[in-house]
C-alpha positions in Angstrom: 80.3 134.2 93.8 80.3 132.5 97.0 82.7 133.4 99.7 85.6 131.0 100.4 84.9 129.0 103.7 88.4 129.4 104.5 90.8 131.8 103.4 95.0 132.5 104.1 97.9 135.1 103.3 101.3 133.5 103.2 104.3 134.7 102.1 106.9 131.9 100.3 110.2 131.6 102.4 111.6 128.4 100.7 111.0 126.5 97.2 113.6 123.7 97.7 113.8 120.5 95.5 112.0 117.0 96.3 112.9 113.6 96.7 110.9 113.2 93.0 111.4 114.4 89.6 110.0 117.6 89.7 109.0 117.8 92.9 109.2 120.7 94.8 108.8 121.3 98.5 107.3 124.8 99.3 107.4 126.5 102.9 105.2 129.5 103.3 104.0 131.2 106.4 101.7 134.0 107.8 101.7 135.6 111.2 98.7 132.9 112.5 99.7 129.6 110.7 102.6 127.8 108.8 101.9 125.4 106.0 104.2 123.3 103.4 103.3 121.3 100.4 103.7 119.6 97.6 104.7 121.3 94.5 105.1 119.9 91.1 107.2 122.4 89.0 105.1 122.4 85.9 101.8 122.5 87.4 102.3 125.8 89.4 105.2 128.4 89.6 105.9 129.8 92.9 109.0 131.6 94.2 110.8 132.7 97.2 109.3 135.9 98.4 105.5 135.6 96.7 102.9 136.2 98.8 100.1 133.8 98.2 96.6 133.3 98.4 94.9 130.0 99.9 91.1 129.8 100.0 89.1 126.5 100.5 85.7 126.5 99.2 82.7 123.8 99.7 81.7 124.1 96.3 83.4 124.7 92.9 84.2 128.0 92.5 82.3 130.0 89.8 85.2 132.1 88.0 88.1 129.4 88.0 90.2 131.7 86.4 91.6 134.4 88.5 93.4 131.3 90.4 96.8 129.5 89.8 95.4 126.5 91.1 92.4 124.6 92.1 91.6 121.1 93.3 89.3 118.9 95.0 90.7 117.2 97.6 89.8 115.7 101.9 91.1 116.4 104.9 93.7 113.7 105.5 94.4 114.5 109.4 92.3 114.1 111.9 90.0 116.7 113.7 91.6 116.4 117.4 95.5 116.8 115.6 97.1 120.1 116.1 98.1 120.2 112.3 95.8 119.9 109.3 96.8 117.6 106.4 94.9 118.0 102.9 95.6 115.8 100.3 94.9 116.9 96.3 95.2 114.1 94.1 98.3 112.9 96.0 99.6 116.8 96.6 99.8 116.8 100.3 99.1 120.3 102.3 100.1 120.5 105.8 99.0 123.3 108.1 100.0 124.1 111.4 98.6 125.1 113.9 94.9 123.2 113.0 92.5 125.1 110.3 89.5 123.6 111.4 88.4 121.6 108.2 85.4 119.7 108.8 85.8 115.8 107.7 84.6 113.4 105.4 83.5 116.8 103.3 85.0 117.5 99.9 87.0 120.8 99.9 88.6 123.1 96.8 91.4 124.2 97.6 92.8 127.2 95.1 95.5 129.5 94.9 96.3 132.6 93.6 98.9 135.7 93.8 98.0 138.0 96.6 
């Protein structure tokens, strides 16, 4: 199996409700970047206190089953910003500081439990 082009620890400090149905918003952060995003409460369970695994890869991932999640989505942001925004079918990621995504190239991004 490939190795992911990018790949992120975080630990989950806040799961807090959403302006939508649903709809959670989920803080998470590591020593060398923050990031929040969308969370929809059937699609993935994540509490306060996991520590979670973020990986983007260029292609689709071979063994799609060790991860909780896994989409294809862009780079929304541009390349000069000093955040990254990545958008899966709507789900918006935001990273900060930059993660260096490359743009106008499709990305998986997939999560699992560290």
């Amino acid at each position: 199996m490939a190795s992911p082009y990018k790949k992120m620890t975080v630990t989950v400090e806040a799961v807090e409700p959403g302006k939508l149905r649903g709809q959670r918003i989920v803080r998470a952060k590591s020593r060398r970047v923050k990031v929040e995003f969308d969370l929809i409460e059937d699609l993935l369970k994540i509490n306060e206190g996991d520590k979670i695994v973020i990986e983007f890869h260029k292609s689709k991932p071979s063994s799609m089953d060790k991860y909780l999640f896994c989409g294809q989505g862009y780079m929304a942001s541009k390349p000069e910003d000093s955040y990254t925004i990545f958008s899966i079918w709507g789900l918006i990621f935001r990273f900060e500081p930059s993660i260096g995504l490359e743009p106008e190239t499709k990305y998986y991004l997939c999560v699992k439990r560290a």
